[in-house]
ChimeraX commands (.cxc) that place a marker at each C-alpha (Angstrom):
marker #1 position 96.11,116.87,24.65 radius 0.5
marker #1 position 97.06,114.49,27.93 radius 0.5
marker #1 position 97.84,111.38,26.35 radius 0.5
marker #1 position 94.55,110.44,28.12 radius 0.5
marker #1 position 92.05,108.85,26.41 radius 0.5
marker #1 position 89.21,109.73,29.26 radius 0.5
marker #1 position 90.43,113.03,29.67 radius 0.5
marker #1 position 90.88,113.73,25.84 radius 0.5
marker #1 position 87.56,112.18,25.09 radius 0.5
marker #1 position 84.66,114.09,23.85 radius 0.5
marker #1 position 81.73,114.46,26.19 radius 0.5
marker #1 position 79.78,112.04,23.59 radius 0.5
marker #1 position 82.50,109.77,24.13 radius 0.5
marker #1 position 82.62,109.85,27.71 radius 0.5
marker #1 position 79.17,109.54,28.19 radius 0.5
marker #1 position 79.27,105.66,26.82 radius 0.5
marker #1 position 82.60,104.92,28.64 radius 0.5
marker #1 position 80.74,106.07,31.76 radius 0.5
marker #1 position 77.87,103.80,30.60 radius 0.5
marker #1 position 80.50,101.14,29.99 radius 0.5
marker #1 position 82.26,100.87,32.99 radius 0.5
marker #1 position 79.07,101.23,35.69 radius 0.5
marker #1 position 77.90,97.86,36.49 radius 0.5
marker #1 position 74.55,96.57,37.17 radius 0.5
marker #1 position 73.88,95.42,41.04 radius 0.5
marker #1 position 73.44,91.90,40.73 radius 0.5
marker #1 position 69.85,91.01,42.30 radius 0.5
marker #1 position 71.80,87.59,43.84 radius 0.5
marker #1 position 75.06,87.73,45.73 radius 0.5
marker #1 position 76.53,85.53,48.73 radius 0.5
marker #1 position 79.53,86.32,50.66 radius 0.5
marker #1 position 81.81,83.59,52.31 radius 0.5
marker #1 position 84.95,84.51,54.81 radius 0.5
marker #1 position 87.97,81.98,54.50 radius 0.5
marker #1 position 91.13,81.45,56.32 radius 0.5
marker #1 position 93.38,80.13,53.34 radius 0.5
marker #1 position 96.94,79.44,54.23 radius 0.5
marker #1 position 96.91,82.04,56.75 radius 0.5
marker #1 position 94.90,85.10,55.04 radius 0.5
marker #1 position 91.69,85.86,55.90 radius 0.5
marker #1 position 89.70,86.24,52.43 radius 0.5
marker #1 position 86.48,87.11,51.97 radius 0.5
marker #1 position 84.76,85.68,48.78 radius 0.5
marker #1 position 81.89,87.34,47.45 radius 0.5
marker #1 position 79.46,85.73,44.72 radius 0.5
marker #1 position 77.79,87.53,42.06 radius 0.5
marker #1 position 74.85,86.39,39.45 radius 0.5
marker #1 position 71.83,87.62,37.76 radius 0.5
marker #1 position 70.23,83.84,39.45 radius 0.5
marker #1 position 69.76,82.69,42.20 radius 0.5
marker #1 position 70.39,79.21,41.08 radius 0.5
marker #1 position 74.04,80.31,39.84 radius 0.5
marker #1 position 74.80,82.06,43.05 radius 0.5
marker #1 position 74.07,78.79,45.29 radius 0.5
marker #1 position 76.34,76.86,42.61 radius 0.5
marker #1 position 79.32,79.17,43.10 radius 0.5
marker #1 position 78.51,78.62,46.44 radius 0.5
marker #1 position 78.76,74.81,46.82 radius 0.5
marker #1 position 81.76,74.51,44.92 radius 0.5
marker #1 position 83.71,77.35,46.86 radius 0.5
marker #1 position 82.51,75.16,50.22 radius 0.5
marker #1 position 83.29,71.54,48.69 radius 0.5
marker #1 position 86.91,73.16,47.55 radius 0.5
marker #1 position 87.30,74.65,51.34 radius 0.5
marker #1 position 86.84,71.24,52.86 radius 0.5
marker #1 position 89.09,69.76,50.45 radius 0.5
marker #1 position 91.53,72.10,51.31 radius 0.5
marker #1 position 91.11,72.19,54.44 radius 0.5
marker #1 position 90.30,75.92,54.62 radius 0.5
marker #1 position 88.03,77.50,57.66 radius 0.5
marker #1 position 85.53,79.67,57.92 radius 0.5
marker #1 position 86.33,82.86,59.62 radius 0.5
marker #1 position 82.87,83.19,60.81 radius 0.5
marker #1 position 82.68,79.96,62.48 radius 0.5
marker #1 position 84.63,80.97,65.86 radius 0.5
marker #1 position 86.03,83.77,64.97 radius 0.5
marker #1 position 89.14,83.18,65.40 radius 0.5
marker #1 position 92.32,81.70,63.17 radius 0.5
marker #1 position 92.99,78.15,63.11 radius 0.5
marker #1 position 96.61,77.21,63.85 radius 0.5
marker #1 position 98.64,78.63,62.37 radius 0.5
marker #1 position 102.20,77.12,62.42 radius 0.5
marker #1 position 103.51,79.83,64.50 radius 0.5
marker #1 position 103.09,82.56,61.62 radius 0.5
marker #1 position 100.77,85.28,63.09 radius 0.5
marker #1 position 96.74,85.23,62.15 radius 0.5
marker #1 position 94.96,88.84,62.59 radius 0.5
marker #1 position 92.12,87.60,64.55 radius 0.5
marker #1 position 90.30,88.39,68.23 radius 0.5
marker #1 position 91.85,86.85,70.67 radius 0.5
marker #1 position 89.91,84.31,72.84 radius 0.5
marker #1 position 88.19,85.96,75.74 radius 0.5
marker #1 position 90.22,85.26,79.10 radius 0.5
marker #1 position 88.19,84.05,81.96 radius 0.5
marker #1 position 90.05,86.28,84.54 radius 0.5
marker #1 position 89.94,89.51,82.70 radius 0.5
marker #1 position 88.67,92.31,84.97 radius 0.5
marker #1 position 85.54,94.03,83.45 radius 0.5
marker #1 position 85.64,97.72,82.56 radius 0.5
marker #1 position 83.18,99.60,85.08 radius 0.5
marker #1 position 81.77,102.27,82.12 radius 0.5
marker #1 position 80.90,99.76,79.50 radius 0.5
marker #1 position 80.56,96.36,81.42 radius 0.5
marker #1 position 82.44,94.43,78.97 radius 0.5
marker #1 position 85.38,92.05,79.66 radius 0.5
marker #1 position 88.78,94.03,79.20 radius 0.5
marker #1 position 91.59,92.98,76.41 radius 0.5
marker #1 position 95.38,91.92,78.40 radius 0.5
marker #1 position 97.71,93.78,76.09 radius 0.5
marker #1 position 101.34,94.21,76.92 radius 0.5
marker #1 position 103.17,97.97,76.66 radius 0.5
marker #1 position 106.31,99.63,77.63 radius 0.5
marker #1 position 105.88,99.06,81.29 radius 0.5
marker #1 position 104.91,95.77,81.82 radius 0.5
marker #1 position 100.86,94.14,81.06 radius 0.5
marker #1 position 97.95,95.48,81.36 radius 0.5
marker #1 position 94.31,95.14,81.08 radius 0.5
marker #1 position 92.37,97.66,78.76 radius 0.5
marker #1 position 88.51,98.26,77.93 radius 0.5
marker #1 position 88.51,98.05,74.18 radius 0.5
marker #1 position 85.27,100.03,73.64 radius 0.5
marker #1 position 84.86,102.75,70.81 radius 0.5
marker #1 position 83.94,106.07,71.60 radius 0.5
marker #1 position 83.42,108.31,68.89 radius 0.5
marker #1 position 87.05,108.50,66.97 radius 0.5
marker #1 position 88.52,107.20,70.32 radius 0.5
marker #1 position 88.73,104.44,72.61 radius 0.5
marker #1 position 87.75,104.03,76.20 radius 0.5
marker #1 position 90.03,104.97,78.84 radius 0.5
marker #1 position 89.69,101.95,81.14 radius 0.5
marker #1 position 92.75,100.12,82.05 radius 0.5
marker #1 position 93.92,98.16,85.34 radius 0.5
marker #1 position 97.89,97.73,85.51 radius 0.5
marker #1 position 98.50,93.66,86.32 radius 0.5
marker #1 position 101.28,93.81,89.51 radius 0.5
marker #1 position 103.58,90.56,89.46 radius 0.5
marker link #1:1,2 radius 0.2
marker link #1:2,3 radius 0.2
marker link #1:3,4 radius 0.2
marker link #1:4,5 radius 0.2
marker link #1:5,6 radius 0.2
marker link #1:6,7 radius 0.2
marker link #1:7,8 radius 0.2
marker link #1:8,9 radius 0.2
marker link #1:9,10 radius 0.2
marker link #1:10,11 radius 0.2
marker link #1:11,12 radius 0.2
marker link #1:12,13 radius 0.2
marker link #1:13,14 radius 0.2
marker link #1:14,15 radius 0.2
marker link #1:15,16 radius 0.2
marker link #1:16,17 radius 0.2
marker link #1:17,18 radius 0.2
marker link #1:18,19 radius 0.2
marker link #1:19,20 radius 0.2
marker link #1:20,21 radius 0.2
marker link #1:21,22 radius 0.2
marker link #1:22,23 radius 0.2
marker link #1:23,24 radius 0.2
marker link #1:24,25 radius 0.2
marker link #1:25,26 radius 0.2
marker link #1:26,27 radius 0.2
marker link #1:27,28 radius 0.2
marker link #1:28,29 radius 0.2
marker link #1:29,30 radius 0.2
marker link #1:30,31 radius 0.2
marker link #1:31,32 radius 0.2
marker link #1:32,33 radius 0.2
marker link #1:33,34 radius 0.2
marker link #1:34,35 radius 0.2
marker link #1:35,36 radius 0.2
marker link #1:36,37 radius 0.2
marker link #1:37,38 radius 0.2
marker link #1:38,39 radius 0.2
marker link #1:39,40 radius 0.2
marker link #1:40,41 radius 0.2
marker link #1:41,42 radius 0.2
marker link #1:42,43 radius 0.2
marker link #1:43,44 radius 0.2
marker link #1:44,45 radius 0.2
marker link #1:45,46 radius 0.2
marker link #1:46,47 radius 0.2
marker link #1:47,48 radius 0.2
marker link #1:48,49 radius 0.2
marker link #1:49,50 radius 0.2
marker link #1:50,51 radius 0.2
marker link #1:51,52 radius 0.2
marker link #1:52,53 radius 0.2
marker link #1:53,54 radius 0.2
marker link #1:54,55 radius 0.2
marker link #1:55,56 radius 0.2
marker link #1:56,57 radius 0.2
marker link #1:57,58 radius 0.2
marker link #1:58,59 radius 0.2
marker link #1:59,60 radius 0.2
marker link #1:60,61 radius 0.2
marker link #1:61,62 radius 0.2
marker link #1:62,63 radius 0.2
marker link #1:63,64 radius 0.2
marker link #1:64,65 radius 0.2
marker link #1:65,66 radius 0.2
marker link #1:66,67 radius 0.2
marker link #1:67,68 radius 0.2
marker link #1:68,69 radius 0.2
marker link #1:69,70 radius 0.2
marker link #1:70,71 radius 0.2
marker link #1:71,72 radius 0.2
marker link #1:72,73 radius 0.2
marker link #1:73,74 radius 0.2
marker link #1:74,75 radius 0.2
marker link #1:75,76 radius 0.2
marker link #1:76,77 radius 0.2
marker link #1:77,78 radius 0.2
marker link #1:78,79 radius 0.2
marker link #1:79,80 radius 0.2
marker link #1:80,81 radius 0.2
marker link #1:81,82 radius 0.2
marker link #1:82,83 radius 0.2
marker link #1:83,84 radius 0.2
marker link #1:84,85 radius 0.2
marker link #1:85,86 radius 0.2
marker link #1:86,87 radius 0.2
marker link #1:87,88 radius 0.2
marker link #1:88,89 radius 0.2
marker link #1:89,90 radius 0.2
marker link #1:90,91 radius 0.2
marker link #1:91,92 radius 0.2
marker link #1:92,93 radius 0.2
marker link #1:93,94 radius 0.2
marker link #1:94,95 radius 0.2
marker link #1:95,96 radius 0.2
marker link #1:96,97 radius 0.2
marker link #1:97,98 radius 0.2
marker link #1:98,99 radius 0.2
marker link #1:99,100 radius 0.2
marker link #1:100,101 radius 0.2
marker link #1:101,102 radius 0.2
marker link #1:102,103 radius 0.2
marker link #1:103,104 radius 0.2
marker link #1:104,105 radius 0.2
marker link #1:105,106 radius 0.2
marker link #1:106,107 radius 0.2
marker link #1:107,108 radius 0.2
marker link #1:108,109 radius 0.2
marker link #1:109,110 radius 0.2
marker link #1:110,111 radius 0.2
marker link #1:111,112 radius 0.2
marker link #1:112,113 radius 0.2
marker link #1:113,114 radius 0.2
marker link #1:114,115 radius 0.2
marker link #1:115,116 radius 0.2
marker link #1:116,117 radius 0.2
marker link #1:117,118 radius 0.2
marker link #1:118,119 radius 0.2
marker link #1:119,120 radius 0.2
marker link #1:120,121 radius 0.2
marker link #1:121,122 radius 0.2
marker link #1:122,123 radius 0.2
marker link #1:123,124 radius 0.2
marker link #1:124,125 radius 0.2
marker link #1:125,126 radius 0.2
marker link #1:126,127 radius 0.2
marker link #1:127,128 radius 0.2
marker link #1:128,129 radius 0.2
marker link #1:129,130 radius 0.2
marker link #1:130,131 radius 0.2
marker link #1:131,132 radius 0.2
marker link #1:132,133 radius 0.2
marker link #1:133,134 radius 0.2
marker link #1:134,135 radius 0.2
marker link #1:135,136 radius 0.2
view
């Protein structure tokens, strides 16, 4: 014996905790992103009706204006803050270079050496290779 009660169970047994524990799909869901006191939490609705989902629904939105909470989906990008730090895409810059493989506007990050522009594209498990050093 393991002291566990699935592992211990007989295959009767585990055949209606399996049963037990696997949930239906639920043929009505909605999903709503939040910014809440700095978090980015996404909300997701569940209901056998439709009618119960869009209930859910206006009462998490009435609460979020009440609160003052924003949707993450809106801009995307974190409302002030307070000086705490949001995880969110920074604003595009206007005088970011673009990156000459994937014509997209590059990210400014800042490394070891000083800033530096960098093409943010995914390739495969990697990233793109693109960068242009910014001389001061």
């Amino acid at each position: 014996m393991s002291n566990d009660p699935i592992m211990d169970a007989t295959e009767t047994e585990k055949e209606v905790m399996e049963a037990t524990y696997k949930l239906p799909e639920a043929p009505a869901s909605v999903t709503v992103k939040l910014w809440i006191d700095d978090y980015n939490v996404m909300l997701t609705m569940r209901s056998q009706k439709v009618s119960d989902v869009v209930e859910q629904l206006e009462y998490i939105i009435n609460t979020a204006k009440k609160k003052g909470w924003k949707s993450t989906w809106d801009k995307g990008e974190a409302p002030a803050t307070g000086g705490k730090k949001a995880y969110s895409k920074p604003p595009a810059d206007p005088n970011a270079p673009t990156c000459p493989t994937h014509n997209r506007q590059m990210r400014k990050f800042d490394g070891r050496y000083g800033e530096f522009w960098k093409c943010t594209a995914k390739i495969g498990d990697g990233w793109c290779n693109e960068k242009v050093n910014i001389k001061e």
